[in-house]
Structures are given as structure tokens and as C-alpha cells.
C-alpha positions as CSV (number, residue, x, y, z in Angstrom):
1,X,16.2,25.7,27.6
2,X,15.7,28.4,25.6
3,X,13.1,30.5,26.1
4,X,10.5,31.3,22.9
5,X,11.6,35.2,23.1
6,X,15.0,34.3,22.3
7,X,13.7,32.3,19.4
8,X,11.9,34.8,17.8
9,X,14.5,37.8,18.2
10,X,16.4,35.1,16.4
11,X,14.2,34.8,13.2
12,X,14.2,38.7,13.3
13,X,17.6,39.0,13.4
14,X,17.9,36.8,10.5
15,X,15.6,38.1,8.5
16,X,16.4,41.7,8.5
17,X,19.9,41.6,9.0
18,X,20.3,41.8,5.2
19,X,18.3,44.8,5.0
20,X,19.0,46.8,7.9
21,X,22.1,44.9,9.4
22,X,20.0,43.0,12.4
23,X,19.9,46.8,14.2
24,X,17.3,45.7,16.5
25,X,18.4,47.9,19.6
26,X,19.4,51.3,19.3
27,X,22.8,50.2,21.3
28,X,24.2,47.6,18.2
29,X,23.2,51.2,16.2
30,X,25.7,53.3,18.4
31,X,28.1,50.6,18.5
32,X,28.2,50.3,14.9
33,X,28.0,54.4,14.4
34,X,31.3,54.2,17.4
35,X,33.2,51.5,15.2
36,X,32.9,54.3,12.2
37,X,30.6,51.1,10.2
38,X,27.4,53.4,10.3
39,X,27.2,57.1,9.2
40,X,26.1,59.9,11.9
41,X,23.0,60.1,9.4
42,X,22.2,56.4,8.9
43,X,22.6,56.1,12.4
44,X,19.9,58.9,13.5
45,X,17.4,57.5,11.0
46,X,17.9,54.1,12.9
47,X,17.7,55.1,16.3
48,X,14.4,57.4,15.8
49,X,12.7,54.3,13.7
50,X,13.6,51.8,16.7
51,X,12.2,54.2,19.2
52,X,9.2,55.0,17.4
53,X,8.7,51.4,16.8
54,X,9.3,50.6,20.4
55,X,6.8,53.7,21.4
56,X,4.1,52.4,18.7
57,X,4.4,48.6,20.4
58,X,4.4,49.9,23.9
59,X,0.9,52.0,23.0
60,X,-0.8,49.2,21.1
61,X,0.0,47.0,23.5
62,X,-1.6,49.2,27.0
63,X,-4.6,50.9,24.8
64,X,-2.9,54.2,26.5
């Protein structure tokens, strides 16, 4: 069974993969910026919007 998590991570992937090429983890960023398929800039601009997106959803979600 697959779990409603998976789902959604799905219909994200799908919908911003045209837009920012499904880089939902900072990891598929470095693997694509390794495979020379993502600039050293491009890359950097990913990883910081992923952390502070992970940051901003970690706060919101503990009122810390």
C-alpha cells in the first residue's frame, strides 16, 4: 500500500518538475550539479531555497 506521503511527493514532483526539474531534496540538486546538468550557481540558489523552505516548514509547524 502506498502510503499518502508518497502520493503527495508524487503530485509535487509532477507539478514542479517543469519549472524547477522536480529538485525537491538538496541531494537530486548535487547529483544533478555532479552530472555537470546544473550550474555551480543554479545549484546554490536551489539548495539555499530548499533549506529555507525546509527551515520555514519546520518553524511553522513547532510555533518555535
Amino acid at each position: 500500500m502506498v502510503r499518502r506521503e508518497y502520493g503527495m511527493l508524487f503530485v509535487l514532483i509532477l507539478v514542479f518538475a517543469p519549472i524547477s526539474g522536480a529538485h525537491m531534496n538538496p541531494i537530486v540538486t548535487i547529483a544533478a550539479l555532479f552530472s555537470h546538468s546544473l550550474g555551480c550557481k543554479a545549484a546554490a540558489g536551489y539548495i539555499v531555497a530548499q533549506v529555507t523552505g525546509a527551515v520555514t516548514a519546520r518553524t511553522s509547524n513547532t510555533g518555535t
